[in-house]
Steps between C-alpha positions, in 0.01 A plus 500: 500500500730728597556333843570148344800638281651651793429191693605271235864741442586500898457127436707449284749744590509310837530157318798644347683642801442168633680312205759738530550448855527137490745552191695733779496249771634256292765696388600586852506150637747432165253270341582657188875436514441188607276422217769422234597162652307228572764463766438857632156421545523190708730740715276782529199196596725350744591822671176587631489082655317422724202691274658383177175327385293848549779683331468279245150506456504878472804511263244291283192686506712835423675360222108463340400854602810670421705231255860588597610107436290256380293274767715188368834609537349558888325142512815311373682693797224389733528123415866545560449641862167352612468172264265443185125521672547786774654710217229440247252523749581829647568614143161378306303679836730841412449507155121408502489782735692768343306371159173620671649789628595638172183378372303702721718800500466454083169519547379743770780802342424398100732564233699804637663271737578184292674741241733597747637132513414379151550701209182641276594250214562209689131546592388553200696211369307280756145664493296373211646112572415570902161606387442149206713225689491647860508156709729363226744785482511548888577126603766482191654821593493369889674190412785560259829633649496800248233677555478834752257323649531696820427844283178295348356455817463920497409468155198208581365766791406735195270226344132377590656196602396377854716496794460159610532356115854660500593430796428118384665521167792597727504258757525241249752661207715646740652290768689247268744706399548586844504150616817383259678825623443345865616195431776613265619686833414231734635210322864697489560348849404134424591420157816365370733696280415378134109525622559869597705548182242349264300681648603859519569424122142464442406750671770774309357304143163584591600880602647554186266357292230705680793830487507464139142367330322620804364803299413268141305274747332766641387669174391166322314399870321850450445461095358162559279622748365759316415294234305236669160586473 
């Protein structure tokens, strides 16, 4: 026994140095910095050409492990540099990977390790509907913009839930989001100026509207749930 909680603390002590040494290498390479434009980011992409699509790819799959800018923000910038498909293709493979990567890291190093990246009452707030309205909760959560729905893939690697029925609930929740950020990006190129307008004001409506009632739609989505029988 005693040999499994040293085992299972070196493990997770080396999962963490290795978070925080992709979290250094980012910073290093000015990732971060460039990070607070979407402008930036094409930049930073375009700099590393003719490996753009790999640095692209990898940009993605960290933003899922480590979430230092949301995987759309990244997609839209892809669709912009690479077109619609090859950005939402590279970035649906990242994030399905990073979602399993979490998963599994959720699950193999338990609860010490997800409340280092989610707080103790956000879990709580999300256990007993996880545990009533699991497949429910999970593809909901996975497809509307406002949930942390990279953080509840660490959360779903604490539950009895099998690996291959998340992995499903994500592959189909999860890449449509991604897929209008790609072709929000990619369509910046071909459309005309009242399209790209009309559009980019649907886009800020829905942002706000999710800014400001994301939390209310949240709750009742959760109260509802937990009500069902």
């Amino acid at each position: 026994m005693q040999k499994k909680k040293m085992i299972w603390a070196v493990t997770l002590a080396g999962t963490l140095a290795l978070l925080a040494g992709l979290a250094l290498l980012l910073g290093s390479t000015g990732f971060f910095e460039a990070a607070r434009s979407q402008e930036g980011l094409r930049r930073y992409i375009e700099r590393y050409t003719p490996h753009s699509h790999l640095v692209f790819f990898a940009l993605q799959l960290s933003s899922v492990i480590l979430a230092p800018i949301p995987s759309n923000v990244i997609a839209a910038v892809g669709g912009l540099l690479f077109g619609t498909l090859p950005a939402f293709f590279l970035t649906a493979g990242a994030v399905l990977l990073g979602s399993a990567i979490v998963f599994a890291l959720g699950r193999a190093l338990g609860r010490p390790f997800a409340e280092r990246f989610i707080s103790r009452g956000r879990l709580e707030k999300y256990a007993e509907v996880i545990r009533r309205k699991r497949n429910t909760f999970f593809f909901l959560a996975f497809l509307f913009p406002f949930f942390p729905d990279d953080l509840l893939c660490i959360a779903a690697g604490l539950t009895d839930i099998p690996f291959s029925q998340f992995f499903l609930l994500a592959a189909l929740a999860r890449p449509w989001g991604l897929l209008a950020a790609s072709a929000l990006g990619g369509s910046a190129l071909s459309m005309p100026v009242w399209g790209m307008v009309l559009l980019g004001a649907a886009a800020l409506a829905l942002f706000l509207v999710a800014l400001k009632y994301g939390d209310r739609f949240e709750a009742a989505l959760m109260d509802r749930l937990k009500k069902e029988k």
